[in-house]
N, CA and C of each residue as an Amber inpcrd file, in Angstrom:
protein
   264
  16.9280000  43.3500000 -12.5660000  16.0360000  42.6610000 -13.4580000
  14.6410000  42.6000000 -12.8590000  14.7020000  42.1470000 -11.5890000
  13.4870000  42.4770000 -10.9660000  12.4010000  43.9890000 -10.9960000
  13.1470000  44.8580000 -10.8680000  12.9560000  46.3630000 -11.3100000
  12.1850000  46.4400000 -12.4170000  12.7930000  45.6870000 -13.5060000
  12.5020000  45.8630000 -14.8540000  11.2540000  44.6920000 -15.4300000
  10.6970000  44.1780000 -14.1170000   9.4110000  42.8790000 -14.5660000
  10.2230000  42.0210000 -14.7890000  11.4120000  41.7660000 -14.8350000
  11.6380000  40.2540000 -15.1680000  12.0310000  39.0660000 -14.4460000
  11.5840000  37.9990000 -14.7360000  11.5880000  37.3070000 -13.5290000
  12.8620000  36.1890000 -13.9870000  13.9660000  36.0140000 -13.2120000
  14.6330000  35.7110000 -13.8870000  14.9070000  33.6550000 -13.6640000
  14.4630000  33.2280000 -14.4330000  14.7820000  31.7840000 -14.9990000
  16.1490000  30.9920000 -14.4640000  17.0960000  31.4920000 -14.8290000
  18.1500000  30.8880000 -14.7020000  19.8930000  31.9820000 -14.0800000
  20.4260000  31.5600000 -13.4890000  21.7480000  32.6850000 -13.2800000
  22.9740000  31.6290000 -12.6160000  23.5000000  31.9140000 -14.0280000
  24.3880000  30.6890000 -13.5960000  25.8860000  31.6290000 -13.7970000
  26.9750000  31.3310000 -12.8980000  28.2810000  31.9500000 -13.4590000
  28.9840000  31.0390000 -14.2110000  30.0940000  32.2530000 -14.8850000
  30.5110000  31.5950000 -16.0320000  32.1860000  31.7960000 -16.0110000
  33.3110000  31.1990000 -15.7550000  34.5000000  31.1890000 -16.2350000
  34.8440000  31.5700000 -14.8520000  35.7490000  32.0540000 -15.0150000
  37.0810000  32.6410000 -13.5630000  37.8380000  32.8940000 -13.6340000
  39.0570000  33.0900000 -12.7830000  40.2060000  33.1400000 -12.9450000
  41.4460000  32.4790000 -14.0760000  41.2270000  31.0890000 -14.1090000
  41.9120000  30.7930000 -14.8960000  41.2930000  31.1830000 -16.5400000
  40.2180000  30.7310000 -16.6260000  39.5780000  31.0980000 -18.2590000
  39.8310000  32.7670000 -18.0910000  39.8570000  33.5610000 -17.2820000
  39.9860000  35.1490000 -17.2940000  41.6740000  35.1520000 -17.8450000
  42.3140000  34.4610000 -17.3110000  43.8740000  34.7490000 -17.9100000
  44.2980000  33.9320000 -19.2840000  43.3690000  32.8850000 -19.4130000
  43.6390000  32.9310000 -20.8670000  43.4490000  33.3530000 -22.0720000
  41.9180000  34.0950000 -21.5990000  41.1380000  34.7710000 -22.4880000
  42.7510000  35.8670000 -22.7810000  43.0590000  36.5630000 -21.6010000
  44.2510000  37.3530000 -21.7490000  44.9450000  37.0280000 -22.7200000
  45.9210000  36.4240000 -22.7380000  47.1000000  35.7220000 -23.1150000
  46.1550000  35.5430000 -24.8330000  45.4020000  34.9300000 -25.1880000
  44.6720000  35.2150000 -26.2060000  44.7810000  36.4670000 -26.9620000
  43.9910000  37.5530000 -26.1220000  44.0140000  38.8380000 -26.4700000
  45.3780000  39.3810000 -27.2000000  46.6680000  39.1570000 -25.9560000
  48.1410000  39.5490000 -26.4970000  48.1440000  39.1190000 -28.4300000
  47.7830000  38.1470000 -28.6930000  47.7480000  37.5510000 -30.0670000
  47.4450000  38.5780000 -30.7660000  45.9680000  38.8610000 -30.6220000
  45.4690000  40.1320000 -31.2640000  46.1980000  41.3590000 -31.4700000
  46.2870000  41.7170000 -29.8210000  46.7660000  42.8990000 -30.2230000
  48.1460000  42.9890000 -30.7540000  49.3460000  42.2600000 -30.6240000
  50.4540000  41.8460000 -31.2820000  50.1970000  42.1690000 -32.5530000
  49.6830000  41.7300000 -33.5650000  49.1650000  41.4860000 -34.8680000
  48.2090000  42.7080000 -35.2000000  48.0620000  43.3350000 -34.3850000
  47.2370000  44.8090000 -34.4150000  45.8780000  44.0000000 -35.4830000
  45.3120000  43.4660000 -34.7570000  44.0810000  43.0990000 -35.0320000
  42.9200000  44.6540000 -35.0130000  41.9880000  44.7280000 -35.9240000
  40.9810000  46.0060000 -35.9070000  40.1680000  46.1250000 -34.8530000
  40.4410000  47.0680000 -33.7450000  39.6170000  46.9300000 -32.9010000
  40.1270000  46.6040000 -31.4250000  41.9640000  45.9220000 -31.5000000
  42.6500000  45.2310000 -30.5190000  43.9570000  46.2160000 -30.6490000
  44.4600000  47.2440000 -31.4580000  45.5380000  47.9610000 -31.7810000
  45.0710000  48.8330000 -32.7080000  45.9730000  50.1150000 -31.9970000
  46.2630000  51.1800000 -33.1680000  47.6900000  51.3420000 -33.9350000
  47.9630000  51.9720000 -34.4430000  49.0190000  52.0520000 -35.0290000
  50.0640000  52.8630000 -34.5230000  48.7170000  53.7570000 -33.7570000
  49.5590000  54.7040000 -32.8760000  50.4380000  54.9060000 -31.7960000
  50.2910000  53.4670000 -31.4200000  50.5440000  52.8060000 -30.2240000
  52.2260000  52.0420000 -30.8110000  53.0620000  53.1200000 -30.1470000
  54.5680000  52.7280000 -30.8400000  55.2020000  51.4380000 -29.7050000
  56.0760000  50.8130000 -30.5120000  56.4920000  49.6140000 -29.8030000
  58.0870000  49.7750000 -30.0210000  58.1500000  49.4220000 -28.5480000
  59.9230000  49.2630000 -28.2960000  60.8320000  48.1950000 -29.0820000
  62.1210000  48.7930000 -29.1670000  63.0800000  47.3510000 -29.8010000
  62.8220000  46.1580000 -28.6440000  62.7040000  46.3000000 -27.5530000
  62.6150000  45.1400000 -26.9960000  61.3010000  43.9160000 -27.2760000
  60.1710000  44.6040000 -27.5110000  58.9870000  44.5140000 -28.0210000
  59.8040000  43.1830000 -28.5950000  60.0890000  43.8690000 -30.3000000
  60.6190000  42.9220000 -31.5240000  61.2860000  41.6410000 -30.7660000
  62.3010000  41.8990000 -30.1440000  63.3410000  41.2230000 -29.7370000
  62.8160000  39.9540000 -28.9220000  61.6960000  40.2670000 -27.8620000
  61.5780000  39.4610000 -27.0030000  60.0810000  38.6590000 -27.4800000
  59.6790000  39.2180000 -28.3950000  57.9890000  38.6760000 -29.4510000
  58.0890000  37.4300000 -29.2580000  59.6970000  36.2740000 -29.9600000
  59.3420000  35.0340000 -29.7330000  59.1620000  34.3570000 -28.7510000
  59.8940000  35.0120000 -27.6320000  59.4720000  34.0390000 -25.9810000
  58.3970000  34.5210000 -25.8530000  57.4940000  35.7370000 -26.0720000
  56.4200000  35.7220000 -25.7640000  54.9580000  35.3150000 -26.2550000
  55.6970000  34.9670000 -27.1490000  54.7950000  34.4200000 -28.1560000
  54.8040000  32.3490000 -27.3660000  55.7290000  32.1460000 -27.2670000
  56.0480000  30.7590000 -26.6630000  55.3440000  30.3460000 -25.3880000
  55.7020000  31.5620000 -24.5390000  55.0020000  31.6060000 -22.9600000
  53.1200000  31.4690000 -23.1430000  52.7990000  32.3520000 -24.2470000
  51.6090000  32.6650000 -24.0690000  50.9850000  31.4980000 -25.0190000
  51.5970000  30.7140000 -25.0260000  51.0820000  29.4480000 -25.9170000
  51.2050000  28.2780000 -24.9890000  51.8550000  28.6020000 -23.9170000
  52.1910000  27.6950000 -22.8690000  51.2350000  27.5870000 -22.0300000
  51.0780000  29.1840000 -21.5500000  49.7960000  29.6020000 -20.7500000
  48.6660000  29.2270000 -20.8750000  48.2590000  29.5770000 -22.1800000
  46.7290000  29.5350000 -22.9030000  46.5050000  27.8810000 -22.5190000
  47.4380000  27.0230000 -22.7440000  46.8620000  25.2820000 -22.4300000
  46.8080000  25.2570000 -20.6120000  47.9770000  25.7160000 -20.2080000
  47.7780000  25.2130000 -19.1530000  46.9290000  26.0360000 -18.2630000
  46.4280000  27.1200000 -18.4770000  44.9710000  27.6480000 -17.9970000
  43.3040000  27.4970000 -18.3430000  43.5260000  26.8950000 -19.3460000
  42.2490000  26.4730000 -19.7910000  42.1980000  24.7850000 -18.8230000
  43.2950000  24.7330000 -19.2290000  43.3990000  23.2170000 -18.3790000
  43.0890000  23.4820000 -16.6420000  43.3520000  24.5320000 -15.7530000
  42.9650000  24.6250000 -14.9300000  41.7750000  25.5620000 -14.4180000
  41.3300000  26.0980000 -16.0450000  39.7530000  26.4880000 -15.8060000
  38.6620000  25.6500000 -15.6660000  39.4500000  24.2610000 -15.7540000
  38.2710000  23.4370000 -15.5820000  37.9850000  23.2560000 -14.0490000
  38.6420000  23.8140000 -13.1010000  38.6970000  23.4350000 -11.5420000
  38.3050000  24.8960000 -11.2380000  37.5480000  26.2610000 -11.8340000
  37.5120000  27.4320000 -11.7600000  36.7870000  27.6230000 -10.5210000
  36.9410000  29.0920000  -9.7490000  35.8630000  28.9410000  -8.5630000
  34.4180000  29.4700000  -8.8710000  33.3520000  29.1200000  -8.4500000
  32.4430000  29.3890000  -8.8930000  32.2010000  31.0370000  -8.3270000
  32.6610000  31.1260000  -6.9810000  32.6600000  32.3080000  -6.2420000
  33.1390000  33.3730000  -6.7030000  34.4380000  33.3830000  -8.1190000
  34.6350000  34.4830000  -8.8780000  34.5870000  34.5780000 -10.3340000
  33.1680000  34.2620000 -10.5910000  33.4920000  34.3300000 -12.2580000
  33.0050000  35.2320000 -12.9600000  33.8410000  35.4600000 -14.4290000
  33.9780000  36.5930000 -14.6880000  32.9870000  37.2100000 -15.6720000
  31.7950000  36.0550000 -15.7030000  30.7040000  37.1230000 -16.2840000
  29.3710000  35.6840000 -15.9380000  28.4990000  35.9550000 -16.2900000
  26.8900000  35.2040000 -15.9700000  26.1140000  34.9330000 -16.9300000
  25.5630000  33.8930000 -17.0540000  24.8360000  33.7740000 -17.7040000
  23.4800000  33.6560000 -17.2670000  22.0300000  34.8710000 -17.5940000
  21.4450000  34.9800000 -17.2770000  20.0790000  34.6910000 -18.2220000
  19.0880000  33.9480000 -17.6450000  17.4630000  33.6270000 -18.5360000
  16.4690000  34.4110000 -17.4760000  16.2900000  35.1490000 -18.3530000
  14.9100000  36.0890000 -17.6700000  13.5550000  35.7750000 -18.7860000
  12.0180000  36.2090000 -18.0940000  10.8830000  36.0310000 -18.6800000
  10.5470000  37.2750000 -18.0990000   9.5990000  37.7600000 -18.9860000
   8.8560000  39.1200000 -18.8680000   7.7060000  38.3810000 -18.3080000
């Protein structure tokens, strides 16, 4: 950013580990449901797939609370994207 004239304002990190694995566990939703953009069609799925959908569907509903719940204690030292304010 410096390179580019800008002087940058603010750089703060954002999320971590735990918000990184729930965002995950999120995602599974999507692509499960072949959301546009999260699944193709092409992408064939096993009988086990079907079979085992509702525990995973259960787990990842389990997950999603209790990682957001411990994204609140996230490390600052690994997070998984920034939020940055630059001025020209």
């Amino acid at each position: 950013m410096e390179t580019a004239g800008l002087e940058i304002i603010e750089l703060k990190p954002l999320g971590g580990l735990w918000s990184s694995f729930a965002a995950r566990f999120f995602y599974f939703f999507l692509q499960s449901v072949r959301c546009k953009g999260m699944s193709t069609k092409e992408v064939r799925r096993s009988l086990f797939f079907y079979i085992l959908y509702p525990l995973m569907v259960f787990y990842s509903i389990l997950s999603i609370a209790i990682c957001l719940f411990l994204s609140l204690g996230d490390l600052q030292e690994e997070p998984n994207s920034h939020l940055v304010v630059v001025r020209k």
